[in-house]
Every structure is written in structure tokens, then in C-alpha cells.
C-alpha positions as CSV (number, residue, x, y, z in Angstrom):
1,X,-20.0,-15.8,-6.2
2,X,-16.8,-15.5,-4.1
3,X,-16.9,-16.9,-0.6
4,X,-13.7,-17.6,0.8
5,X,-13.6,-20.7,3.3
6,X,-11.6,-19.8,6.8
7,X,-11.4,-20.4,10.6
8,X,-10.8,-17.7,13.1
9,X,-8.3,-20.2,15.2
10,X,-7.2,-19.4,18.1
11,X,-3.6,-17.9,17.2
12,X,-5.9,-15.6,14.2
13,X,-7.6,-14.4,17.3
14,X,-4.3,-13.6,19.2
15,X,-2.8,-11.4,16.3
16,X,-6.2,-9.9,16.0
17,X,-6.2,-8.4,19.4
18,X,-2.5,-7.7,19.1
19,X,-2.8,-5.7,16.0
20,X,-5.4,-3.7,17.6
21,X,-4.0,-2.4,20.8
22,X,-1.0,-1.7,18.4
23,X,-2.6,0.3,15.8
24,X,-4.7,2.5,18.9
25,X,-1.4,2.9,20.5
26,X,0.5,4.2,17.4
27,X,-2.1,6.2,16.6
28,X,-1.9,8.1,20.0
29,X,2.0,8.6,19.9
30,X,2.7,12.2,20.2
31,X,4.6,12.0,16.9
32,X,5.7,15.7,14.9
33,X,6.1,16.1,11.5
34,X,9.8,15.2,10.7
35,X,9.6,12.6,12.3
36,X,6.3,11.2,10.7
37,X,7.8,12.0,7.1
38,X,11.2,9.9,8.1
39,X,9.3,6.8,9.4
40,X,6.9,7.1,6.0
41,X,10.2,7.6,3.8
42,X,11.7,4.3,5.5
43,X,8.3,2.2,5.0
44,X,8.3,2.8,1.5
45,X,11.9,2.6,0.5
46,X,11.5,-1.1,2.7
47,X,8.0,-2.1,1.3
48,X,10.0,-1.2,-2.5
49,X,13.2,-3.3,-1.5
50,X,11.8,-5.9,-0.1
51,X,8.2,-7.0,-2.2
52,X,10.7,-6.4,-5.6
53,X,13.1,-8.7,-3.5
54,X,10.4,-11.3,-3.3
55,X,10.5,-11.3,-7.0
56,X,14.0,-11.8,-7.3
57,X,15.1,-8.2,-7.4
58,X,19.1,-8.2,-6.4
59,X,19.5,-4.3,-5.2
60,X,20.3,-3.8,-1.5
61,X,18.2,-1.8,0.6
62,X,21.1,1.0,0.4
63,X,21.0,0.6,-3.7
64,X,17.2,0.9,-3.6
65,X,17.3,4.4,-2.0
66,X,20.3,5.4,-4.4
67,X,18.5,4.2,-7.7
68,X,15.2,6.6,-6.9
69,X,17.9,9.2,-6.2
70,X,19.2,8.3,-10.0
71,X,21.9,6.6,-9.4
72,X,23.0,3.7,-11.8
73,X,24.3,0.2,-11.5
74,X,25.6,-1.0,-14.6
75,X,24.2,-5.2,-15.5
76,X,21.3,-4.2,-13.0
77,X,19.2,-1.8,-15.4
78,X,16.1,-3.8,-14.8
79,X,16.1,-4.1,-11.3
80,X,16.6,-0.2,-11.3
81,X,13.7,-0.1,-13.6
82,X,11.6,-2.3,-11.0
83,X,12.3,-0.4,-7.8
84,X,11.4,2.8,-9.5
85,X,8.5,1.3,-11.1
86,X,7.2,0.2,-7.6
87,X,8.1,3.1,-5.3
88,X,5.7,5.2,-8.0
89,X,3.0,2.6,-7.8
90,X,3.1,2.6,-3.8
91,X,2.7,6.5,-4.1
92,X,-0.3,5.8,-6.3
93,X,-1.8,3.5,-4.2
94,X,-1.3,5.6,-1.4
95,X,-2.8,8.8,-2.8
96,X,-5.9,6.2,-3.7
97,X,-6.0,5.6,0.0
98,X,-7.8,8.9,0.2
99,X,-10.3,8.6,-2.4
100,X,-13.7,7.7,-1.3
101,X,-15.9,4.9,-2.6
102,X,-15.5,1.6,-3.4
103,X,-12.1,0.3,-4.6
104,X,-11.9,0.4,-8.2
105,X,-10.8,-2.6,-10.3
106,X,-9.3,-0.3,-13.5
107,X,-7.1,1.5,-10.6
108,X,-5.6,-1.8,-9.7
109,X,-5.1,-2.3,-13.5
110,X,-3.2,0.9,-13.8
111,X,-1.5,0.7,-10.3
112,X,-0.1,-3.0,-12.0
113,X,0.6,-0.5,-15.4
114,X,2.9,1.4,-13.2
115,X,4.3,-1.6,-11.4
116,X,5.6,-3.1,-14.9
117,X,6.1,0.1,-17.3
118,X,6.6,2.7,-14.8
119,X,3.3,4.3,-16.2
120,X,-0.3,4.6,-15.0
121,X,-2.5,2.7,-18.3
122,X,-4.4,0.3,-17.5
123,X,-3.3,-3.5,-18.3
124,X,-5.2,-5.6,-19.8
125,X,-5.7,-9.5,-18.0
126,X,-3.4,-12.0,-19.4
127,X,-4.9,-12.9,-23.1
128,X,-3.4,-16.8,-22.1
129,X,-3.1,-19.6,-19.8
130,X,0.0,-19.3,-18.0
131,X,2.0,-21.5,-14.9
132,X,4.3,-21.3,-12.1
133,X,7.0,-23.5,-12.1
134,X,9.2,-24.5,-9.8
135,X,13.1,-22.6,-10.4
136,X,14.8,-25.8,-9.4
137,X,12.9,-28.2,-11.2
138,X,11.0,-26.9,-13.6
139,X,7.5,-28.5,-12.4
140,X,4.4,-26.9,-11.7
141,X,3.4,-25.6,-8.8
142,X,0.5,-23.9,-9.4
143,X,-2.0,-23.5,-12.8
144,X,-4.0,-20.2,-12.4
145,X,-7.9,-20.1,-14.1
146,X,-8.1,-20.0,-17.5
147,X,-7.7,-16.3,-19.3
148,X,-11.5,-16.5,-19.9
149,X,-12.4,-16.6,-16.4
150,X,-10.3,-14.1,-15.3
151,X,-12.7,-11.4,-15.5
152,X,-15.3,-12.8,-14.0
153,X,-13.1,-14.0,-10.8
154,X,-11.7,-10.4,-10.8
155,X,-15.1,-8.8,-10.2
156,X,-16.4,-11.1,-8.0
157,X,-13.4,-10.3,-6.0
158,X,-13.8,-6.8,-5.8
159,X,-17.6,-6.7,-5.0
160,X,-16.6,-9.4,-2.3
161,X,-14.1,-7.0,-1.3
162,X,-16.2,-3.7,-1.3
163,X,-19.2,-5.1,0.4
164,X,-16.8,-6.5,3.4
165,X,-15.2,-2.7,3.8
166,X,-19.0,-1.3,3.2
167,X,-20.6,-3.7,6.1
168,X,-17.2,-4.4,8.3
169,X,-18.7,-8.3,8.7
170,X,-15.1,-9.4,9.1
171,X,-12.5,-7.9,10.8
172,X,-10.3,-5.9,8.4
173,X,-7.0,-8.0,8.8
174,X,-8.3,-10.7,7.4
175,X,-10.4,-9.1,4.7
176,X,-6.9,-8.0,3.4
177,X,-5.2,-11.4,3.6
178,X,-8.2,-13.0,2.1
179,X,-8.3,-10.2,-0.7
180,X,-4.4,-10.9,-1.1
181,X,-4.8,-14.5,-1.3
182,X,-7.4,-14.4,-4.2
183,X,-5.5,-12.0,-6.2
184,X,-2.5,-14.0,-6.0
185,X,-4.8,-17.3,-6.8
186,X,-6.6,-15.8,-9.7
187,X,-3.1,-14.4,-11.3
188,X,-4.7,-12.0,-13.4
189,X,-1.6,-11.2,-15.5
190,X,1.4,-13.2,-16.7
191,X,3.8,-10.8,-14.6
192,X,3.8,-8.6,-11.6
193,X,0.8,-10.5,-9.3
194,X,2.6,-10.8,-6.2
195,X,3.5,-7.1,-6.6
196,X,0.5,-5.7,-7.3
197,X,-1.5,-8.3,-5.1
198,X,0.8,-6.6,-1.8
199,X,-0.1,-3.3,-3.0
200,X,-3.8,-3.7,-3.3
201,X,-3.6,-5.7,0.6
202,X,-1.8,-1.7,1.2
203,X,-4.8,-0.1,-0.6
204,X,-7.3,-2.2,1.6
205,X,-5.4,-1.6,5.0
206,X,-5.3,2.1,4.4
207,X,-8.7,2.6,3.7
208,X,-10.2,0.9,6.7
209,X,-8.1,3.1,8.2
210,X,-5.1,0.8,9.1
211,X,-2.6,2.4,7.3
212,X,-0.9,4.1,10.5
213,X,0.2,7.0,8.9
214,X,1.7,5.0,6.2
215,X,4.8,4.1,8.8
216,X,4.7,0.5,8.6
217,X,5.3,-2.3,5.5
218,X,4.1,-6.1,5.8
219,X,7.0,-6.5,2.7
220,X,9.8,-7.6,5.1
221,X,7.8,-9.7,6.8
222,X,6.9,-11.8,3.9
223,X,10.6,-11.7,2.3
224,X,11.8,-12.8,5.8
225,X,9.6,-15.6,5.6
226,X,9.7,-16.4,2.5
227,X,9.2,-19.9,2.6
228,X,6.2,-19.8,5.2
229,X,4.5,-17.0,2.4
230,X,4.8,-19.1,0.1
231,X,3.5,-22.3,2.1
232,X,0.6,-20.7,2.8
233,X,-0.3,-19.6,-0.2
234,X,-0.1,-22.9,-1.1
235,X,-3.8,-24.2,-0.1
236,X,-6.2,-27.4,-1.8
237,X,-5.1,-31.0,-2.9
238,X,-4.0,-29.9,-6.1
239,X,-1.5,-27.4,-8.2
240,X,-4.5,-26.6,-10.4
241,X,-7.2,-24.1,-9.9
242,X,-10.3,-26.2,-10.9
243,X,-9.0,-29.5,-8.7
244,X,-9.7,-28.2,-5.3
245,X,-7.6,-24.6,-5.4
246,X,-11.0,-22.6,-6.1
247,X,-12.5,-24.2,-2.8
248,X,-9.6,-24.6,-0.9
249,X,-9.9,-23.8,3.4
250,X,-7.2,-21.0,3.7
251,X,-7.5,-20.5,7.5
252,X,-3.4,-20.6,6.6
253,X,-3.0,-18.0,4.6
254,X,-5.1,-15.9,7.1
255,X,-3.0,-16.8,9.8
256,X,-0.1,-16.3,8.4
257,X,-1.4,-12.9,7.0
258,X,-2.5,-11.7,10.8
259,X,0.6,-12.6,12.7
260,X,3.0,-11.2,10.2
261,X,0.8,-7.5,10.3
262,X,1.0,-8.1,14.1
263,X,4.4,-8.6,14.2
264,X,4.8,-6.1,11.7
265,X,3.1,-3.4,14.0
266,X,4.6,-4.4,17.2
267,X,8.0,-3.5,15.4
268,X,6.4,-0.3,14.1
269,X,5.1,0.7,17.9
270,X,8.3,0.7,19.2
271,X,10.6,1.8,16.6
272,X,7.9,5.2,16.3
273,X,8.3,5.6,19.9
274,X,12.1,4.9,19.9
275,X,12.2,7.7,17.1
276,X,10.1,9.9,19.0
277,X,11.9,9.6,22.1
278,X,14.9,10.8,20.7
279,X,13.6,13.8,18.9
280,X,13.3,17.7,20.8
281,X,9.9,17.4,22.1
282,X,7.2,18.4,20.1
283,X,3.5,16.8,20.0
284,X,1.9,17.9,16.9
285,X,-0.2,14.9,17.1
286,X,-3.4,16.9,18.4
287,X,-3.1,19.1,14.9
288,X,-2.4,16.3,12.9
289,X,-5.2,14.6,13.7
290,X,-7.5,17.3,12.9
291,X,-6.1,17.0,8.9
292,X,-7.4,14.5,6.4
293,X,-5.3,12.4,4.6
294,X,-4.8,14.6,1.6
295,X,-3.7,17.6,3.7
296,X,-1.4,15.3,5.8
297,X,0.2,14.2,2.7
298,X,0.2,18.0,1.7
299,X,2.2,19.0,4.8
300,X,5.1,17.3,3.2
301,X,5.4,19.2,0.3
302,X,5.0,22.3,1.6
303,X,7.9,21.3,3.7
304,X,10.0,20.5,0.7
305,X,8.5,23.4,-2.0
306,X,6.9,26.4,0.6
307,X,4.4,27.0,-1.7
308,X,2.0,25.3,-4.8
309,X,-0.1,26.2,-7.2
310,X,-3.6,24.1,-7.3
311,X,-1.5,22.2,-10.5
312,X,1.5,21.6,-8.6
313,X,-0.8,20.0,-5.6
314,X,-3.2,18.3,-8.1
315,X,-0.4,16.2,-9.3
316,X,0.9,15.2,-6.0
317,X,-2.4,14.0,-4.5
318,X,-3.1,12.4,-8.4
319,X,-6.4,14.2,-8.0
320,X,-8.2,16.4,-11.0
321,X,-7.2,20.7,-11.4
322,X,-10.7,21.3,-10.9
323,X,-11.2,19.1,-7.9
324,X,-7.7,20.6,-6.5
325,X,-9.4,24.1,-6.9
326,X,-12.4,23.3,-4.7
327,X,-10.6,22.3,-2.3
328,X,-7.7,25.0,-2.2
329,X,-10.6,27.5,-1.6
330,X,-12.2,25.5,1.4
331,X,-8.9,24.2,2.9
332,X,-8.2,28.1,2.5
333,X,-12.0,28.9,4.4
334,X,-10.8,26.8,7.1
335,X,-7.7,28.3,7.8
336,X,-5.0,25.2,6.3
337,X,-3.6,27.6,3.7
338,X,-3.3,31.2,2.8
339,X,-2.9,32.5,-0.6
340,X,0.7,33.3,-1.4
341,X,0.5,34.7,-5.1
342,X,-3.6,36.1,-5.9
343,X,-2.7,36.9,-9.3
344,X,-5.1,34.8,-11.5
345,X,-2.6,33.2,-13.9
346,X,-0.1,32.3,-11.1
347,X,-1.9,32.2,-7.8
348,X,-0.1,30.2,-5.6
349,X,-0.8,28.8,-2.2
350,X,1.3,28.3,1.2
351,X,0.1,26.9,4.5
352,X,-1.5,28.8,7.0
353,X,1.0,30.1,10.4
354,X,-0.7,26.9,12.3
355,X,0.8,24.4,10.0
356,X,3.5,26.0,9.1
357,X,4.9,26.0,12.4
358,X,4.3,22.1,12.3
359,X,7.1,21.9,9.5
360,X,9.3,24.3,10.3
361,X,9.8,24.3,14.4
């Protein structure tokens, strides 16, 4: 059974109580709509640049943004082809947010589907052993378990993972960087697990309900420090798994983890209110926080299309037609939309005067 060896040091502690007064405050920021959607736009076109520039990706920040506009850059079709790829899987991860439950293995497998083919079928563990070697030299600097354990590890981690979020033993920070760290360590594929591991630590933080809105990214933080990331995943007296690695104390990973999303928020805190200062006043906040997720996420494309039909919205929140329907008819009960179109082939939905006014003031 998975049970990760840690300290809570002193500094762990310190982030700890930073990230909390950070997340309460940024929760409480009188922030309107526009302004919410252009600090969610930036997270993710930084989370995409920066964890693909982790892995070596060589677009800028500025190419990033044009390349998931369509734009092409001729010698860099692959790292188009990555950003892309990612951008989509951080929009899957981020409609998984608001699923309830336990967090699924198979999603991570297609959320790592999308990160590599751009589509959302599951992949299958690596069928081999495989190594990470150093660029420079060429030595090892870490042997994952063997293919035959991966399985195994994998579900151990997640039932670790899901009982912590279930019982809240440890404080969420940590079961993020400790649910990071093992993904990494078991390298489940032979490509895309520092990716996919960053997007799953997203997954975790947003559905304990430290996703802020989805205006923040850990992704600069750890390409900024790339060399402490990498240090501190670095853990046991030897490169290989079964020498120490498996038992390893990574009180260093988790401190690293929990300073960075402290710094990380602290940035966040006043950049939002920087923003927000500078926009005509409006506080939607009180209405905001009377939506769910889903409808918050909703508000955007309403701004964008004015109206959807229970297709249109399925697709956008990755959720089922039929579950779309139910809820269309309650969120219309409860006065979020209004029906635009009644006619039973094309009925079509737009938001209510209330939340309408949110988008369009």
C-alpha cells in the first residue's frame, strides 16, 4: 500500500498558512466577469507555455497564443502540435474539476491521450522498461518500476489519493505535491509524465476547491526553477526505483511543491486585484458565487455564442446530452437560463436577464 514518507517542517508550515489566507482573500475579491475570463485565459495560455517548456517546447509565450489561434511556424510543427494538444487537455481537466466522485484513473489515461495525440482515448501504460538519462551525458538519472508494476502502483495511488480528498487527513497542498511526486516516480508511460503528472496536481487542487477560479498556474513556477523541480524530485540513495526511490523521505518535494503554490498565489492575489482595480467598477462576485462550476464555466460561452442548444453546452462542459438536458431544465427552474428557441428539434437556450447583465454590462 502507498504511504508516502514526509515532514511538515517548519517552512511547509509557513507556505501552508500563506496559501490559505491567499486563496480566502482571492476568493473574496469583488472580481466581474471579464475580468475573471481574462485572468482564466492568461493561466492557461501560461500553465500550456510553460509545463510544454519544461519539456523542451521552444514557442514563446506570444507563439503559444498564436498557434491555438492557427497560426503556423514552419520547422516547429511539433511543438505547435504540443501546445495545442495541452491547452485541450487543461480544458479537459478543468471540466473534470466539476465532476463528482472520486478521481478516475481511465480519465487521467485519456487526459495523457489528449496530451500526446490531441485526442481523448485512453493510453495504455508503457508495455516496457524505460530510463531517464541525462541530455549532457547520457547517464541515468532515474530507472522507473518495471512495466509489470505499473498498474498496481497506479491504483494504489489513486485510492491513496481519493481516500485523502474523501477524509481531508492532510492538508490539500501537500496531497497534491505528494500525488505529483508519485506520478512522476512511477512514470507510467514512456512519454508525456511530467505533463500529465502537472495536470492531474490541477485536477486535485481544483477539486478540493483550490482551483481559484482557474486564475492561477504552478507551471511558471516550476520552469522558473527548473533546476530546484527537478532536485527535488530527485529523492533516495539511488537512480533506481527498487534501491531506496520507493521508500524515499520526500519532505523536499513537498516543500518545494508548497512554497512554489504560495508564491504562485501571492502573485495571483495581487495581480487579480491589480486587474480589478483598473476595471469600471462592478462586483459580480456575490452572483458568481451563488453558480456552480459548470454554470460559471457556462457564463463564458454565452458571452461568446448568446445562446446553446443542450448539444452545443454538452460538449463544452464534456458532459453526456442527456445529463445536459436535466440540467438545462433545472438551471431553467431556477431562473439561470430561459429558453430562447421552444421548438423541439432546435430548442435553444440563453441566460436568464440576471446573468446576462453579468456578461454584458
Amino acid at each position: 500500500m502507498f504511504s508516502p514518507t514526509f515532514t511538515i517542517t517548519p517552512s511547509v508550515a509557513t507556505a501552508l498558512m500563506a496559501i490559505e489566507g491567499d486563496r480566502q482573500a482571492i476568493m473574496e475579491l469583488p472580481i466581474n466577469v471579464e475580468v475573471l475570463a481574462g485572468l482564466r485565459r492568461t493561466a492557461r495560455l501560461v500553465a500550456t507555455h510553460y509545463s510544454t517548456q519544461i519539456e523542451g517546447n521552444r514557442l514563446t509565450q506570444a507563439q503559444v497564443e498564436e498557434a491555438l489561434q492557427g497560426a503556423h511556424f514552419p520547422g516547429r510543427e511539433r511543438d505547435e502540435a504540443e501546445v495545442r494538444n495541452y491547452y485541450g487537455a487543461l480544458e479537459r481537466v478543468e471540466s473534470l474539476a466539476t465532476a463528482k466522485g472520486p478521481i478516475d484513473e481511465l480519465e487521467l489515461c485519456r487526459v495523457h491521450g489528449l496530451v500526446m495525440n490531441g485526442k481523448a482515448a485512453s493510453s495504455p501504460y508503457r508495455p516496457g522498461q524505460n530510463v531517464i538519462r541525462d541530455a549532457a551525458t547520457g547517464g541515468i538519472v532515474y530507472m522507473p518500476p518495471e512495466a509489470h508494476d505499473v498498474p498496481e502502483l497506479m491504483v494504489e495511488l489513486f485510492e491513496w489519493l481519493n481516500r485523502q480528498l474523501a477524509g481531508r487527513e492532510l492538508p490539500v497542498p501537500i496531497v497534491a505535491a505528494i500525488t505529483h511526486y508519485q506520478y512522476a516516480t512511477i512514470h507510467p508511460y514512456d512519454d508525456g509524465n511530467g505533463r500529465t503528472a502537472r495536470l492531474l496536481t490541477t485536477l486535485v487542487l481544483h477539486r478540493a476547491g483550490y482551483g481559484l477560479k482557474g486564475i492561477y498556474s504552478l507551471d511558471e513556477h516550476y520552469a522558473r526553477n527548473l533546476h530546484a523541480y527537478y532536485t527535488a524530485l530527485t529523492v533516495g540513495p539511488s537512480h533506481n526505483y527498487y534501491m531506496g526511490r520507493a521508500e524515499a523521505d520526500i519532505t523536499g518535494f513537498v516543500d518545494f511543491f508548497c512554497q512554489s503554490m504560495a508564491d504562485a498565489l501571492g502573485a495571483v492575489r495581487s495581480r487579480a486585484a491589480d486587474v480589478q482595480a483598473r476595471t469600471p467598477s462592478r462586483d459580480d462576485s456575490v452572483a458568481l458565487r451563488r453558480l456552480d462550476p459548470r454554470r460559471r464555466r457556462l457564463l463564458e460561452f454565452f458571452r461568446d455564442h448568446g445562446t446553446a442548444t443542450t448539444v452545443e453546452m454538452a460538449a463544452y462542459l464534456s458532459l453526456s446530452p442527456r445529463t445536459m438536458t436535466g440540467l438545462a431544465r433545472k438551471w431553467v427552474e431556477d431562473g439561470f437560463l430561459e429558453i430562447h428557441d421552444p421548438s423541439r428539434k432546435g430548442r435553444s437556450y440563453r441566460l436568464s436577464p440576471t446573468y446576462d447583465h453579468l456578461i454584458n454590462q
